[in-house]
PyMOL Python script that loads the backbone (N, CA, C, O; Angstrom):
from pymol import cmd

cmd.read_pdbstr("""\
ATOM      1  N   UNK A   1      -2.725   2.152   2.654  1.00  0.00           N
ATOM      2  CA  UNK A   1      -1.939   1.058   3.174  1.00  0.00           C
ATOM      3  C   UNK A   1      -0.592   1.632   3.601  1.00  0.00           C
ATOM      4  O   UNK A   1       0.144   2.239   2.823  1.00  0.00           O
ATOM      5  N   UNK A   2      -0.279   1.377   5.045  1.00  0.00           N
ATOM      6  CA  UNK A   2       0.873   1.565   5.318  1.00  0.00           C
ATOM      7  C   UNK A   2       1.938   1.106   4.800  1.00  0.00           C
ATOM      8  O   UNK A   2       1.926  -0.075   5.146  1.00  0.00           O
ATOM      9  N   UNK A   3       3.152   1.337   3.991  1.00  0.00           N
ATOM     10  CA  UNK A   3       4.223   0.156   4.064  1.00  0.00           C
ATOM     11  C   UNK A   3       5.743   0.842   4.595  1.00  0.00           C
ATOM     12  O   UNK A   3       6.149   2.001   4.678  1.00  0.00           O
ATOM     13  N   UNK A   4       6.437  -0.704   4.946  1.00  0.00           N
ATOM     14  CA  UNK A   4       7.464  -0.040   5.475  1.00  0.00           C
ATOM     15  C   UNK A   4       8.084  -1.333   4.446  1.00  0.00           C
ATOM     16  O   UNK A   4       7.656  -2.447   4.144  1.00  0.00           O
ATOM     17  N   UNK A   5       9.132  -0.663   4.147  1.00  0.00           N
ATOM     18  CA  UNK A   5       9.914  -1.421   3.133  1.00  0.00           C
ATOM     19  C   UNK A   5      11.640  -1.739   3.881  1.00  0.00           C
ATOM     20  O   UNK A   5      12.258  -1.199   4.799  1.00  0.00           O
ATOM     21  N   UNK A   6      11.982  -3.004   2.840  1.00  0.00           N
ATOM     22  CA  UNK A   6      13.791  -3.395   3.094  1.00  0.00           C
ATOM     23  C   UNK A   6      14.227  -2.565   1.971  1.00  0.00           C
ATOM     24  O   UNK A   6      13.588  -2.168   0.997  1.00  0.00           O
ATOM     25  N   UNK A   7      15.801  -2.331   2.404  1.00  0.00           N
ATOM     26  CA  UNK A   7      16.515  -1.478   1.725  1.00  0.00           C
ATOM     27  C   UNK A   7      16.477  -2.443   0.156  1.00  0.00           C
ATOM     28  O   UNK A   7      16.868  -1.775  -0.801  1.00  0.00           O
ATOM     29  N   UNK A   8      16.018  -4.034  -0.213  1.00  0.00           N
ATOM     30  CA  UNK A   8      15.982  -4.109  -1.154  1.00  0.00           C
ATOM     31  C   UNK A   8      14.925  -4.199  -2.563  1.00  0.00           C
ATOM     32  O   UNK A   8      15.000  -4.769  -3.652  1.00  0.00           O
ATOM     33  N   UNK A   9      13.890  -3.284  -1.871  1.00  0.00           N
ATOM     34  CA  UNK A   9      12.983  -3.246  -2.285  1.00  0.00           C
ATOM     35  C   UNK A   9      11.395  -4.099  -2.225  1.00  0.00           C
ATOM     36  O   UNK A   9      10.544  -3.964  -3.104  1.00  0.00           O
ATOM     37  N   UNK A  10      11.265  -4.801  -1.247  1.00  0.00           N
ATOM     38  CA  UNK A  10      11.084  -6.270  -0.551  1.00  0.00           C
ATOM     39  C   UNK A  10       9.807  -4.938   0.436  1.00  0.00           C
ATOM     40  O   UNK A  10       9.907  -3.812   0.921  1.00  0.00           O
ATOM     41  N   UNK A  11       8.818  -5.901   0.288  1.00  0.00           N
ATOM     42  CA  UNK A  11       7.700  -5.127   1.693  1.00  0.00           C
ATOM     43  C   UNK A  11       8.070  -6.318   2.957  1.00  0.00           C
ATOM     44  O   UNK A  11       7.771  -7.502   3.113  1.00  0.00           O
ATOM     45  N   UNK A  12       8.852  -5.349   3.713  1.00  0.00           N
ATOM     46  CA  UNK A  12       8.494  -5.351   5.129  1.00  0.00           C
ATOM     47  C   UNK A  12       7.095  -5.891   5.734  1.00  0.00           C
ATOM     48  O   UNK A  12       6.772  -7.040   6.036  1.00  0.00           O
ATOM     49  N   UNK A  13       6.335  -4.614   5.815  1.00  0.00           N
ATOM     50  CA  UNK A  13       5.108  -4.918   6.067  1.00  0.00           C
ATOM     51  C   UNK A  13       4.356  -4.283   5.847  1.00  0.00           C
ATOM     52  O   UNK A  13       4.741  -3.124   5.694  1.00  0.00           O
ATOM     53  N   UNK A  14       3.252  -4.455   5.721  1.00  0.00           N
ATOM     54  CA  UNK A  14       1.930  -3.527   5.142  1.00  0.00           C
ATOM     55  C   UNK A  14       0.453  -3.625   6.270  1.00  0.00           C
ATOM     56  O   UNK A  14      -0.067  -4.632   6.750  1.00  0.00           O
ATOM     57  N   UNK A  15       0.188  -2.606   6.386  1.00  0.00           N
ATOM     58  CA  UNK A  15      -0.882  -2.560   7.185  1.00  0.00           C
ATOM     59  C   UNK A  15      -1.844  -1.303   6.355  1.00  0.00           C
ATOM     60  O   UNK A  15      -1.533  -0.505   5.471  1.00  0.00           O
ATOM     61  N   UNK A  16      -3.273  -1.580   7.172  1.00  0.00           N
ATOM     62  CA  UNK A  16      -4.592  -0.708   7.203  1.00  0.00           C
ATOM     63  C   UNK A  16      -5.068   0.131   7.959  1.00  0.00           C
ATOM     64  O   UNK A  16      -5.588  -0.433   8.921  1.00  0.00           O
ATOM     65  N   UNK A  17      -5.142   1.094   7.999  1.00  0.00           N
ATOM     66  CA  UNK A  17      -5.662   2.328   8.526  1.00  0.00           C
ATOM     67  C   UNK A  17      -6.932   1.953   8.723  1.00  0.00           C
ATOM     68  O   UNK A  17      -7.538   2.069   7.658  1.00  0.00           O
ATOM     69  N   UNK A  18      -7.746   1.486   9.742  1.00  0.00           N
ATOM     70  CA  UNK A  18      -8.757   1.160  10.154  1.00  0.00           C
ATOM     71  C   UNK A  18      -9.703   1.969  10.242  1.00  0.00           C
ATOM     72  O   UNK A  18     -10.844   1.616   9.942  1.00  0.00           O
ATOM     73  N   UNK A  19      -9.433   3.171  10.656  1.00  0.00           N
ATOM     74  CA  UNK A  19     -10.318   4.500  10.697  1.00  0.00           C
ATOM     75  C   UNK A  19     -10.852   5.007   9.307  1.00  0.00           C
ATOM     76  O   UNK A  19     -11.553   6.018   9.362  1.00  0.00           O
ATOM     77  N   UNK A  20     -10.629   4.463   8.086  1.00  0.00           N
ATOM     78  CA  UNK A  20     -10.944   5.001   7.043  1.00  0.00           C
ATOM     79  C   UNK A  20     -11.942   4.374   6.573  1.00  0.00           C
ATOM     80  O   UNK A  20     -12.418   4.686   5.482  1.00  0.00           O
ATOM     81  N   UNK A  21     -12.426   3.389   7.310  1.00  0.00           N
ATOM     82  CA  UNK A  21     -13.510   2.869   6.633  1.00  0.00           C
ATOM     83  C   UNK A  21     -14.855   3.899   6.272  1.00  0.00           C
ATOM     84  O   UNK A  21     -15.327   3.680   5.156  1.00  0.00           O
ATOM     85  N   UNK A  22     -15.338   4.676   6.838  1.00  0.00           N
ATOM     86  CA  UNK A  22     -16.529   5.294   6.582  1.00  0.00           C
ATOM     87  C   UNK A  22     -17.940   4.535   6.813  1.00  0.00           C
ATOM     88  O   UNK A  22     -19.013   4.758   6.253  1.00  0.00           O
ATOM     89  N   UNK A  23     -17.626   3.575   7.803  1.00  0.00           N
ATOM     90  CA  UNK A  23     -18.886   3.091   7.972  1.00  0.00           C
ATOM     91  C   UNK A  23     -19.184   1.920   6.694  1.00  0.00           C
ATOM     92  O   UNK A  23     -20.088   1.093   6.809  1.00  0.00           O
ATOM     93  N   UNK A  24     -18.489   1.972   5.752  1.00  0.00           N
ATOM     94  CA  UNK A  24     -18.853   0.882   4.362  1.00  0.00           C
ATOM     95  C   UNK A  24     -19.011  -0.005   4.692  1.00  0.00           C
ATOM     96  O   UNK A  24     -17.973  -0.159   5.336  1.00  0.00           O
ATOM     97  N   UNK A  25     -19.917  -1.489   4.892  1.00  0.00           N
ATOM     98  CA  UNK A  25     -19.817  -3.127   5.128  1.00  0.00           C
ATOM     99  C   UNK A  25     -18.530  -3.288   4.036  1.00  0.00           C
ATOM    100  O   UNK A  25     -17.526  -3.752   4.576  1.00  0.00           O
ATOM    101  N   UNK A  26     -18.407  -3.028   2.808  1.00  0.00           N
ATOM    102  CA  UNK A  26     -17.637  -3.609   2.033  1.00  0.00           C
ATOM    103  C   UNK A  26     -16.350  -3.482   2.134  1.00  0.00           C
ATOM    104  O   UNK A  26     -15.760  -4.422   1.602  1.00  0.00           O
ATOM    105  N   UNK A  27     -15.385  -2.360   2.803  1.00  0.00           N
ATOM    106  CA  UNK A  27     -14.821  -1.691   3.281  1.00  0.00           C
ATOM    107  C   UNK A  27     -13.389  -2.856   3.294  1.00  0.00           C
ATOM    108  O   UNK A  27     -12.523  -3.013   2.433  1.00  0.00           O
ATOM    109  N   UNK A  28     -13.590  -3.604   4.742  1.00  0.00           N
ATOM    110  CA  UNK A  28     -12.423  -4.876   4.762  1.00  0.00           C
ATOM    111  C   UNK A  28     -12.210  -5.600   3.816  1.00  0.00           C
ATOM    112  O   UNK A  28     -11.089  -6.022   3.530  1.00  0.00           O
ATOM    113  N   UNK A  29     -13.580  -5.930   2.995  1.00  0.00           N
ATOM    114  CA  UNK A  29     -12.688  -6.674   1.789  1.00  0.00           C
ATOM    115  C   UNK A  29     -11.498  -5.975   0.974  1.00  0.00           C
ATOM    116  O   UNK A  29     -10.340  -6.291   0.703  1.00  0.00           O
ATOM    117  N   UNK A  30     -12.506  -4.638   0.654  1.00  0.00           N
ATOM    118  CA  UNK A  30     -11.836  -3.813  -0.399  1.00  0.00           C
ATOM    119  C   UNK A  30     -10.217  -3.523   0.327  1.00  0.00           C
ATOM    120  O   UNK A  30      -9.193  -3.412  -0.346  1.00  0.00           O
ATOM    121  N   UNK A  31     -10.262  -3.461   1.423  1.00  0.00           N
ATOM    122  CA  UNK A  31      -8.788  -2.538   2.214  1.00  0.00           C
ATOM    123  C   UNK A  31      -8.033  -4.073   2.082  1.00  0.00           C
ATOM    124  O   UNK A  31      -7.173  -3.751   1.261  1.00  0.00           O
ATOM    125  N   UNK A  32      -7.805  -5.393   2.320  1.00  0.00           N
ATOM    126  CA  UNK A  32      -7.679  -6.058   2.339  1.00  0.00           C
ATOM    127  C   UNK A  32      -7.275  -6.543   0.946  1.00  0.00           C
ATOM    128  O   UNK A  32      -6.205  -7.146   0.864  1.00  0.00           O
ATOM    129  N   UNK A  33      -7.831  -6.397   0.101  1.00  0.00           N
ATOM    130  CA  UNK A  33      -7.647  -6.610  -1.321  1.00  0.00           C
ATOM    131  C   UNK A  33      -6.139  -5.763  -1.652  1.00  0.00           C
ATOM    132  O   UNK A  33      -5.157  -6.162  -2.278  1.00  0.00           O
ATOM    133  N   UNK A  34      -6.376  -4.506  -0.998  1.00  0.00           N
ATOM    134  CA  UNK A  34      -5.071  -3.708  -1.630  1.00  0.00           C
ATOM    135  C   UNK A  34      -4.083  -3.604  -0.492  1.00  0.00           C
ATOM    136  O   UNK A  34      -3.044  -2.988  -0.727  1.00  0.00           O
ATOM    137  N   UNK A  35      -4.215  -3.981   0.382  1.00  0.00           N
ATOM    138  CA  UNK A  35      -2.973  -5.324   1.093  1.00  0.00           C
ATOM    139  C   UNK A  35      -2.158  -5.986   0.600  1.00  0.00           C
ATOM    140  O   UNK A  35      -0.944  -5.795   0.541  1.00  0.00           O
ATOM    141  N   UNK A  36      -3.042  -7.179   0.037  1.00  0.00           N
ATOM    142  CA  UNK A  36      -2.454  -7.971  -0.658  1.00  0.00           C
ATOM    143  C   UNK A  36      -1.914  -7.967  -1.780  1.00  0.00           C
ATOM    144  O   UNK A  36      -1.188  -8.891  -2.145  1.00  0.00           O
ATOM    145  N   UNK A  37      -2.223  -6.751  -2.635  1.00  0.00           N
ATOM    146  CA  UNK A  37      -1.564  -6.459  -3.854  1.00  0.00           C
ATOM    147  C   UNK A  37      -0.552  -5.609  -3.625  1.00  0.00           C
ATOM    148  O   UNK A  37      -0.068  -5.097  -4.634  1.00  0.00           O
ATOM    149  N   UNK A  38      -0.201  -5.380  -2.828  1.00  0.00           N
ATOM    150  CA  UNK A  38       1.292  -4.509  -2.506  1.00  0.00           C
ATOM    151  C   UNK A  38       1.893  -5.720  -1.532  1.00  0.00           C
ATOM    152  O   UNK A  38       3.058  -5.498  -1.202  1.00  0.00           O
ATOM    153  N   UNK A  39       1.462  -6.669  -1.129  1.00  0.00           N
ATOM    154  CA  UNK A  39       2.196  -7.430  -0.851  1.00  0.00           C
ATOM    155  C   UNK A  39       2.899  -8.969  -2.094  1.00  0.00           C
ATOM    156  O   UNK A  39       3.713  -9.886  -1.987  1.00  0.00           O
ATOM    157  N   UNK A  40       2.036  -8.482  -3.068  1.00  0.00           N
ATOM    158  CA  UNK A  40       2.144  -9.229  -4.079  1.00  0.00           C
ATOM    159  C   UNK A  40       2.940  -8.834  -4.737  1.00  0.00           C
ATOM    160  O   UNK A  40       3.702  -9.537  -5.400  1.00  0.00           O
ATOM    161  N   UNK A  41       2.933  -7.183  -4.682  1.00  0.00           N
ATOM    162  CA  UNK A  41       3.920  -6.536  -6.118  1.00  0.00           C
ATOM    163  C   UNK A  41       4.997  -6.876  -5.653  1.00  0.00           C
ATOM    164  O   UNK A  41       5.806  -6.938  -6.579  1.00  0.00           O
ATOM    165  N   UNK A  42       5.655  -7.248  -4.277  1.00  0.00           N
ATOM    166  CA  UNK A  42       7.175  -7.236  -3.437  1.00  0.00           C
ATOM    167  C   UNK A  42       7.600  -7.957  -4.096  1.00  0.00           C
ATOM    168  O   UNK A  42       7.045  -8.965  -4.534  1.00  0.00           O
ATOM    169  N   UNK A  43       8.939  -7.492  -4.350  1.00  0.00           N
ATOM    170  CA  UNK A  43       9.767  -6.620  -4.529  1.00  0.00           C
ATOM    171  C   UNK A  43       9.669  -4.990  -5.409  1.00  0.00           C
ATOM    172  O   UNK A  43      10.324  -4.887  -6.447  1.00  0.00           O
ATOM    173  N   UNK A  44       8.972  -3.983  -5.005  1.00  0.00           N
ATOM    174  CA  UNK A  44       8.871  -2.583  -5.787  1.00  0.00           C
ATOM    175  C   UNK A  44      10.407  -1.997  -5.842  1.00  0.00           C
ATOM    176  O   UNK A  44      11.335  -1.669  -5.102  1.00  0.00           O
ATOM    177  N   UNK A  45      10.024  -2.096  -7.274  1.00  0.00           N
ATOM    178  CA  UNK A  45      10.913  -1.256  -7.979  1.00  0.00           C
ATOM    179  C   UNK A  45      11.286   0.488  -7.241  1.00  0.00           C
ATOM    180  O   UNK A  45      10.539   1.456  -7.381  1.00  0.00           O
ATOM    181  N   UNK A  46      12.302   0.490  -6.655  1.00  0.00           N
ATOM    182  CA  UNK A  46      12.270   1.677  -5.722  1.00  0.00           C
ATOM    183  C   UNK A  46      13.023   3.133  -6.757  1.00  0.00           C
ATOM    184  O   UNK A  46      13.700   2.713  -7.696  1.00  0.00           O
ATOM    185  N   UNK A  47      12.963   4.411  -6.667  1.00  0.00           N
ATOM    186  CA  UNK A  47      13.594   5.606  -7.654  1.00  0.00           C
ATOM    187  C   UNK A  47      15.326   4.774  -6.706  1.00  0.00           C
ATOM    188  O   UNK A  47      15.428   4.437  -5.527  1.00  0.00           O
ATOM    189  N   UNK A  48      16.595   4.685  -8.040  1.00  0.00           N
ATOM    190  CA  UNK A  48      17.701   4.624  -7.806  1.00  0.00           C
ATOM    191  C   UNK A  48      18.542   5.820  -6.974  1.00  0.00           C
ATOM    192  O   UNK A  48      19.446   5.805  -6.139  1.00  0.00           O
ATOM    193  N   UNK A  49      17.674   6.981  -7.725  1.00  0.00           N
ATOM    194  CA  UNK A  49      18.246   8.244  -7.213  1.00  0.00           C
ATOM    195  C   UNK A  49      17.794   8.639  -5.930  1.00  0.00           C
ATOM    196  O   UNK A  49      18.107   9.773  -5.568  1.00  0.00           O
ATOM    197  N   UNK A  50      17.022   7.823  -5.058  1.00  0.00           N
ATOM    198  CA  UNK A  50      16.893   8.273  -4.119  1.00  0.00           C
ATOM    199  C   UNK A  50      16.982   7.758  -2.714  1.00  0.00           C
ATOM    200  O   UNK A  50      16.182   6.963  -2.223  1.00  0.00           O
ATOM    201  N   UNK A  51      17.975   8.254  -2.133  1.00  0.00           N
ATOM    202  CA  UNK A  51      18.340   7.070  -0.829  1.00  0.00           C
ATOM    203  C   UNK A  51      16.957   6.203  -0.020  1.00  0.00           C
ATOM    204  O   UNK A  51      15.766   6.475  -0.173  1.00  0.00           O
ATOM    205  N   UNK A  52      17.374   5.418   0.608  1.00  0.00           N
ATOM    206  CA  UNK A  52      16.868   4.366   1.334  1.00  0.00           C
ATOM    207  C   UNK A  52      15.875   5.189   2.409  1.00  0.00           C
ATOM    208  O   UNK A  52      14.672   5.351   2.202  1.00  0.00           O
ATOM    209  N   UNK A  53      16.221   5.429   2.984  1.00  0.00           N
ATOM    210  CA  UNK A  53      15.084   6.927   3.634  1.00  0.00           C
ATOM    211  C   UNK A  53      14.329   7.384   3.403  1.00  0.00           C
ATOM    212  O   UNK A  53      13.385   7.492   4.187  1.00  0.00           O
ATOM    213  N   UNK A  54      14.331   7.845   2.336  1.00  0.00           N
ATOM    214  CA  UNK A  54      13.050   8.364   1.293  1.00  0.00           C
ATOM    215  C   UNK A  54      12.240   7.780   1.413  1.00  0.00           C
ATOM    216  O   UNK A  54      11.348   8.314   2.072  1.00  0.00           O
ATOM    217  N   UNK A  55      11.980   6.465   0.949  1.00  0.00           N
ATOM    218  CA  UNK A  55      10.915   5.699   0.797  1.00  0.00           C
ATOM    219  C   UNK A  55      10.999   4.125   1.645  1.00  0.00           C
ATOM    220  O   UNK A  55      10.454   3.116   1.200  1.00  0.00           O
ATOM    221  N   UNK A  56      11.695   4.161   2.779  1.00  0.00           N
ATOM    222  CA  UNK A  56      11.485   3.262   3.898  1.00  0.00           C
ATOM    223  C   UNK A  56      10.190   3.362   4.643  1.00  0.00           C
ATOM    224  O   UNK A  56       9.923   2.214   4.999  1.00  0.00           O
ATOM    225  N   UNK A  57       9.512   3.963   4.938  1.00  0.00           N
ATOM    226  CA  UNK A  57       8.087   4.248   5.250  1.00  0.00           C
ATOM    227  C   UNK A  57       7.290   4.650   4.054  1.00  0.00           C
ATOM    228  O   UNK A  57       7.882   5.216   3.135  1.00  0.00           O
ATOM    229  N   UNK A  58       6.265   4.463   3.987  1.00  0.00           N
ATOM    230  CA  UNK A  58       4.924   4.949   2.795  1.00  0.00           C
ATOM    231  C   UNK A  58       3.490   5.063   2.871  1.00  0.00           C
ATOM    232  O   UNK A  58       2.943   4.213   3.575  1.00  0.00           O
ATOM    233  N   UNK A  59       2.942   5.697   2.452  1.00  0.00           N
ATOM    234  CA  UNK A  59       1.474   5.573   2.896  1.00  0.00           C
ATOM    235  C   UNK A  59       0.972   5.012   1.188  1.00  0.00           C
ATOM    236  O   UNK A  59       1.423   5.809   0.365  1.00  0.00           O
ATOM    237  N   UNK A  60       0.522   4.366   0.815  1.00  0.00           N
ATOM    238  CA  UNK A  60      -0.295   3.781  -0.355  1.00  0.00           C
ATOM    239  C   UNK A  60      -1.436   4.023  -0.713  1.00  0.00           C
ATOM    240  O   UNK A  60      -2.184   3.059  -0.547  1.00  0.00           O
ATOM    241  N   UNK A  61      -1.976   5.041  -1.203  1.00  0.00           N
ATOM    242  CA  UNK A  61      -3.511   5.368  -1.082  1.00  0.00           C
ATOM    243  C   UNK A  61      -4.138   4.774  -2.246  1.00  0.00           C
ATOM    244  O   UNK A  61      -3.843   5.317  -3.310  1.00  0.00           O
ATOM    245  N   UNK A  62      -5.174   3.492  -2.313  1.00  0.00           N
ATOM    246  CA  UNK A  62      -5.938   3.053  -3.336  1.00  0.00           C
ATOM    247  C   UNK A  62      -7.305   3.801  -3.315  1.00  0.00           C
ATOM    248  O   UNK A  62      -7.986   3.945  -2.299  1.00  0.00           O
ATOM    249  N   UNK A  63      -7.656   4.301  -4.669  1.00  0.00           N
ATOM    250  CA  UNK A  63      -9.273   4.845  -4.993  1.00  0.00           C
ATOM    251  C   UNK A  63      -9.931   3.847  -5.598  1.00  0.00           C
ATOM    252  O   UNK A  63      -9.341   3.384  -6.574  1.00  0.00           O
ATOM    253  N   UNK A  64     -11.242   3.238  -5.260  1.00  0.00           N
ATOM    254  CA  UNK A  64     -11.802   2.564  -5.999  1.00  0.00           C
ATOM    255  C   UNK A  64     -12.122   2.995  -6.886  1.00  0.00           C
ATOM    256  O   UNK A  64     -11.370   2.730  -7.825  1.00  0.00           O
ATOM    257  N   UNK A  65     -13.348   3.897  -7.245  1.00  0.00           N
ATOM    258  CA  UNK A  65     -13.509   4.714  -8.356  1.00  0.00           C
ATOM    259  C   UNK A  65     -12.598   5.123  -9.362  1.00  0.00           C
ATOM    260  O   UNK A  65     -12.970   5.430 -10.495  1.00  0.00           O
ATOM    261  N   UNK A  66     -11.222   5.139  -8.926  1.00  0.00           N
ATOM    262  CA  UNK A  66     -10.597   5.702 -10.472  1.00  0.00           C
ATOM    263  C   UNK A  66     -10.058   3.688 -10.546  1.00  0.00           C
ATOM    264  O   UNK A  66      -9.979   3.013 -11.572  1.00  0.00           O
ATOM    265  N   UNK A  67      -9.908   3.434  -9.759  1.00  0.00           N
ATOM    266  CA  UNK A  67      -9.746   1.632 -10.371  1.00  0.00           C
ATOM    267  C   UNK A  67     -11.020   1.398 -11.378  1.00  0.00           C
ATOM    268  O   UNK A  67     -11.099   0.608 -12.319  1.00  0.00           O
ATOM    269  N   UNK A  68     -11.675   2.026 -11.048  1.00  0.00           N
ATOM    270  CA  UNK A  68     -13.155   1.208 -12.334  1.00  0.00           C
ATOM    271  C   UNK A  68     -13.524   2.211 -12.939  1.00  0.00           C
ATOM    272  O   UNK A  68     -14.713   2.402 -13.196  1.00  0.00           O
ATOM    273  N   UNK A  69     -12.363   3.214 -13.350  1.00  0.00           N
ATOM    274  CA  UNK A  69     -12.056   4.105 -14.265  1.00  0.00           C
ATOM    275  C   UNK A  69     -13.954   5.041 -14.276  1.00  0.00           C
ATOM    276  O   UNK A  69     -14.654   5.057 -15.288  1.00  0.00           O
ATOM    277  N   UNK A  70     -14.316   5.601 -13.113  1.00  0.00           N
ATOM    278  CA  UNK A  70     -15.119   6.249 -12.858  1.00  0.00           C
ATOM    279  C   UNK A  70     -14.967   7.910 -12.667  1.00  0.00           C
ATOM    280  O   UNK A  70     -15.949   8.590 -12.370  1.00  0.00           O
TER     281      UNK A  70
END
""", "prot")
cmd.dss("prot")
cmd.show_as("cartoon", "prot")
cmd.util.cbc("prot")
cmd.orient("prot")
């Protein structure tokens, strides 16, 4: 999941890398699911020590498998 964040810790916006599906049917739910949970966590707690730059852009990588502790 892409995110681009406000300097107050607030998601901007979040998007999906479409190309990663692998062919899965299940795929949009699952990418979709972890969308919405980084749009849920907003406001993330951002490192203090590290300017606004740092982490104004992000890439979010969710694994299913280690989610169902596999």
């Amino acid at each position: 999941v892409s995110v681009r964040m406000n300097p107050d810790g607030s998601v901007q916006s979040a998007t999906i890398d479409q190309s990663s599906s692998n062919g899965n049917p299940n795929w949009p739910i699952y990418a979709e699911s972890c969308r919405r949970a980084v749009l849920k966590s907003s406001p993330l707690r951002m490192p203090p020590d590290k300017p606004y730059e740092a982490w104004a852009e992000m890439t979010l990588v969710f694994n299913a498998r280690q989610m169902l502790g596999y």
